[in-house]
N, C-alpha and C positions, 0 to 999 in steps of 0.2 A: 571424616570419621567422627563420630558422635562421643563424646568421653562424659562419664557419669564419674559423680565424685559423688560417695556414703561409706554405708557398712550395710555390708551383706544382709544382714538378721532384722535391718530395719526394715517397716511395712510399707514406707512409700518408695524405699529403694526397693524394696519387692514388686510394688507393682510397676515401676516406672520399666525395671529389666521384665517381667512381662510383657508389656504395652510391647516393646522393641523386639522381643521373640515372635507375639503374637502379627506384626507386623513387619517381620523378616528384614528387619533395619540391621546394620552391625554397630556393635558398640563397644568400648573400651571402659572397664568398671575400674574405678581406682580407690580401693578400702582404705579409710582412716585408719585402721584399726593394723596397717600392715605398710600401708607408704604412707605418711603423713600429708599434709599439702602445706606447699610454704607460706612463709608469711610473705613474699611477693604475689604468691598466685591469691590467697587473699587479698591482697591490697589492690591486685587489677579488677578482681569482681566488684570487690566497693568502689570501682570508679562507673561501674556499669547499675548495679543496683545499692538499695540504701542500706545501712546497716540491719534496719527494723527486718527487713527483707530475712539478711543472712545471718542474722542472733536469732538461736533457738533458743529463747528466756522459757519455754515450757516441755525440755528436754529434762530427762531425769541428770545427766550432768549437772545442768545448771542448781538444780536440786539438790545434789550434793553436796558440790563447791559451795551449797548459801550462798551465791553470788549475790542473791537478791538483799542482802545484807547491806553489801559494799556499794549499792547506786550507782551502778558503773555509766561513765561518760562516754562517747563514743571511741572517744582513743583508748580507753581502758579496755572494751569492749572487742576492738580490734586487738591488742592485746592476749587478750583471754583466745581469742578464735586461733590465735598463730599459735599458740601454747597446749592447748585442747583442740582439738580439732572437731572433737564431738560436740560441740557445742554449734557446730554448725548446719544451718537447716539443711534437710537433706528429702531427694537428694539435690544435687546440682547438675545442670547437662549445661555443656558447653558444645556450639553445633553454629558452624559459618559465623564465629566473633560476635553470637549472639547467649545469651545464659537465660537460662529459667530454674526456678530453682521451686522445689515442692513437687509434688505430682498432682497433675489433673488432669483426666483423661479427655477432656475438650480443646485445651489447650494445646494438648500433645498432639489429637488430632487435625488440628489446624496448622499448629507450626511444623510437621512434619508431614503436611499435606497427606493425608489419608485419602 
């Protein structure tokens, strides 16, 4: 099973749950916004991709918080992601111990063999 990790309202979690309707995949959405994700389920994605990856530094969050103030170092940064969760680029799919994270509909069609 395919498991998406965002928020409902956002547009690339929009289209990625498109992409998988349009392509009668099944998938398991899990909203920030309503179950949090841990700070272990983070820390195994950063061992799979890089931080740059999974910090969304141009999320209105990040905007808020002025994070951009404090020059957050990577461990800070992981941090912030455990604590906020919307600061997390979205969306994420986890699919066969593999993650991608953003949406691109090339991508999707490749690794999901279209």
């Amino acid at each position: 099973m395919i498991k998406i990790y965002g928020i409902k309202n956002c547009g690339s979690v929009k289209k990625a749950l498109s992409f998988f309707k349009e392509h009668n995949i099944d998938y398991q959405l899990q909203d920030f916004k309503t179950d949090k994700v841990s700070c272990d389920k983070v820390s195994s994605w950063l061992q799979q991709i890089d931080m740059k990856t999974l910090f969304n530094a141009k999320s209105t969050t990040y905007k808020t918080l002025e994070l951009k103030k404090l020059n957050l170092n990577e461990d800070a940064q992981k941090e912030w992601l455990c604590k906020e969760n919307l600061l997390i680029k979205r969306p994420v799919v986890e699919y066969n111990n593999k993650l991608i994270v953003g949406f691109n509909e090339d991508v999707y069609k490749g690794f999901f063999h279209e």
